[in-house]
N, C-alpha and C positions, 0 to 999 in steps of 0.2 A: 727604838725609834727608826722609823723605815722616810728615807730620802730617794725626791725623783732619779732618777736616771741620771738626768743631767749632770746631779750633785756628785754623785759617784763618777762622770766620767771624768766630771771638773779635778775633782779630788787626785784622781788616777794619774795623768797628766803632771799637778802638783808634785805628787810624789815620787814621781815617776825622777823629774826634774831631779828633786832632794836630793836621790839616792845614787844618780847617774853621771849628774852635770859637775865638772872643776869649779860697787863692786860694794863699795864699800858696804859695813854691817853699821848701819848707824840708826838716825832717827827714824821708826815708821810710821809714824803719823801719816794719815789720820783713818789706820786699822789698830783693830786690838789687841794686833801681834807685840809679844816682850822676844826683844832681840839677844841671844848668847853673849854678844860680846859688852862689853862694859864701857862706861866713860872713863876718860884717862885722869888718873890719882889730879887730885885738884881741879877737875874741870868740871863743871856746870850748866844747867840746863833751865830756863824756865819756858812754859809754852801759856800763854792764855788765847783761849779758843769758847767758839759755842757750837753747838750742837741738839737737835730737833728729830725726835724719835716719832710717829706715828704708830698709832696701833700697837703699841709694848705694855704688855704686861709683866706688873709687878712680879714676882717671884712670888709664890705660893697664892699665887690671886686666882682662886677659883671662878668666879664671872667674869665677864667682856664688859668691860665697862667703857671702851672704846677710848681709851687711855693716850694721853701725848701728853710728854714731855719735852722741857728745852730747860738744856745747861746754859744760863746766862751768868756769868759767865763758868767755865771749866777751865779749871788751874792743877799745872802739873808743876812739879820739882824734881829735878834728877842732879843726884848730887855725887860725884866720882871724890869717895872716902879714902880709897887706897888700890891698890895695885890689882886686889881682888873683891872689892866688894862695893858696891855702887845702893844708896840709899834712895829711896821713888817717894812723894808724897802727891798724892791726887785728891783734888776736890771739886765739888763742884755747887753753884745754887741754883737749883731749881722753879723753874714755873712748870704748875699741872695745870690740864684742864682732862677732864673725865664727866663721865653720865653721873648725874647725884649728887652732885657737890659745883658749888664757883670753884671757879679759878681761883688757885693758890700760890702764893710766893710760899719758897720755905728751905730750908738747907738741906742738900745734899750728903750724903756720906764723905768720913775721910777713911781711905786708904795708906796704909802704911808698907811700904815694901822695902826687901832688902835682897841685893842680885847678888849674888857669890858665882865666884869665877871658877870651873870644874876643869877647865881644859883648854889650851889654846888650840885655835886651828892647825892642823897640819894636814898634809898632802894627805893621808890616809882619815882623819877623821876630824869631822865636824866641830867648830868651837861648840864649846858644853858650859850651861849654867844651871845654876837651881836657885829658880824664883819664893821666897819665903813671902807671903803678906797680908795682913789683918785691915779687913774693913770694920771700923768703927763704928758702933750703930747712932749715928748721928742725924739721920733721917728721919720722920716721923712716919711710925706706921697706921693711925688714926686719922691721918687727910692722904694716906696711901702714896706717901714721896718713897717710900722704902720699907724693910722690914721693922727696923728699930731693933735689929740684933747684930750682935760680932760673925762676922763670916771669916773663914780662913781659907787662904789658900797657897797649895804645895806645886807648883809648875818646875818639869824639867825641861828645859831652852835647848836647844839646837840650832847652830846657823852654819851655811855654810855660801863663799864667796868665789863665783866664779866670769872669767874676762865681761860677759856681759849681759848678766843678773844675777842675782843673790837670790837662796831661798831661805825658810825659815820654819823649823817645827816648834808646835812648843805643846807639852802633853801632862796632865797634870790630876789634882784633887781639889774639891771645894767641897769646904763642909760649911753647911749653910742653915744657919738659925732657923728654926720655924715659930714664928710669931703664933702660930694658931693654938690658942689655948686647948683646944680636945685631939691636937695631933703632937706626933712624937718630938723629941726635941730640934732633931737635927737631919738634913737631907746631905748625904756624901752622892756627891755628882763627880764623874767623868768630865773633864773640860781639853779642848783641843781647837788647835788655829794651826793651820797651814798656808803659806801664804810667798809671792814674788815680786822681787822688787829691781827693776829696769830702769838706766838712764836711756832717756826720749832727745831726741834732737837735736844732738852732739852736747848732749849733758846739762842744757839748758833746763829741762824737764825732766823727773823722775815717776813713774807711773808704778802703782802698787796694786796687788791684788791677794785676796784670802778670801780664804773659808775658814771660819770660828764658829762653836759652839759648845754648850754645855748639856750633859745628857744624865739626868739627874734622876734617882733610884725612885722616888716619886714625881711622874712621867709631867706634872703640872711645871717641873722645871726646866723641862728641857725646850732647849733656844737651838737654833740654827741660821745663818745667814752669812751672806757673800758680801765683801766689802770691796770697795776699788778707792784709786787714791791718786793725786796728782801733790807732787812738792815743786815746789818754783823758789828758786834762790833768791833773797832780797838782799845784797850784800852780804855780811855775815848771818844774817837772818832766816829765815826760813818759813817760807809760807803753805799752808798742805789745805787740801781741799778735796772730800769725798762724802761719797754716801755708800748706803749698804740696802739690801734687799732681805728681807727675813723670807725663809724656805722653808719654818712648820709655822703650823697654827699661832702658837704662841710667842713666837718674833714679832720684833717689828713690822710692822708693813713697808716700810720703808724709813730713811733717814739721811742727814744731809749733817756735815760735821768741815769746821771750819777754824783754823788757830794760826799761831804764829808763833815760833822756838825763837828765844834769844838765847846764847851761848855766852858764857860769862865764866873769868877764872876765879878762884877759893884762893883766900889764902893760903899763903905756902904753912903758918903756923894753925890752920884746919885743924 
């Protein structure tokens, strides 16, 4: 997969940061990045948001069928289980509209994730996680919401916090169903997000930024694209508001993503 210039210098820069730079590691809504550090034993998360994709292609969709999607609504859960391991559920319902077919209402997938804690920060080296988690084929792959198969995926988390921005690697496996009856069962894709995150305004504002993508051993899967992001505090709340640019062929053209985190505590007897 060959990316402009640009993406490479963007990239450069990134990493650059990563590797070089000494706030907080918390929510990063609303990029695709999974943060290393965990929620704290008993504490809780839910976020409902929507979100409006142009031009995305399904995964393994060989035609342009000039595809949009919108999460009405997308629901996450993050649920802080214990001292090391933090539970994710995501879902979302879908409206399409695409060439060939009406517009359709119809479910989304759910994701199932589980975050384990590999390492705290220290002065010398980066908090460390390892992202476990099973997409559920809950989709219909017949009106083309999804594949209608179990996807897995194995992501190693990196984060690291300094006086004034945070960066964030995260570098991984996805082994991805192929619905296609006359092709092989499964695509093992390369997946990786890089990405920064900055309080704007004496903290009043937080601004995000990444590069994510997936780079998948049958080239129909691979995705590329730059996200950016704005969080605005709503008392305890949390309001995020971004879009992304797709950078090959088969991204997005563009998209527009919008939610709100409520933070809430677990029983202590969890």
């Amino acid at each position: 997969m060959r990316f402009p210039s640009s993406v490479h210098t963007v990239m450069a820069i990134l990493l650059l940061l990563f590797l070089t730079s000494p706030v907080l590691a918390e929510n990063l809504e609303p990029l695709g990045l999974q943060d290393a550090q965990l929620l704290p034993k008993n504490h809780a998360e839910f976020r409902i948001g929507l979100a409006y994709y142009d031009g995305l292609h399904n995964l393994f969709q060989e035609q342009d069928k000039d595809r949009r999607l919108a999460e009405l609504p997308s629901l996450t859960l993050n649920l802080g289980l214990g001292e090391r391991v933090e539970c994710q559920l995501l879902y979302s319902y879908l409206h399409l509209r695409e060439n060939g077919q009406d517009d359709q209402w119809g479910s989304g997938d759910l994701t199932i994730g589980l975050k384990v804690r590999l390492w705290q920060e220290s002065l010398r080296i980066p908090a460390l996680a390892l992202r476990l988690a099973t997409k559920l084929p809950n989709a219909d792959n017949k009106d083309d919401f999804g594949t209608d198969e179990a996807d897995v995926f194995i992501d190693l988390l990196a984060s690291r916090n300094f006086p004034l921005f945070s960066t964030y690697l995260n570098l991984g496996l996805a082994i991805l169903g192929d619905p296609r009856p006359y092709a092989d069962s499964q695509d093992d894709a390369f997946r990786y997000a890089l990405g920064i995150k900055a309080p704007l305004m004496d903290n009043s504002l937080v601004g995000l930024l990444s590069i994510e993508g997936i780079d998948g051993a049958d080239s129909i899967n691979s995705r590329n694209s730059m996200r950016a992001g704005l969080q605005i505090p709503v008392g305890d709340w949390l309001w995020d508001l971004g879009g992304s640019v797709g950078l090959t062929s088969k991204s997005e053209d563009w998209s527009l993503r919008s939610g709100l985190t409520i933070p809430f505590n677990l029983s202590a007897n969890w």
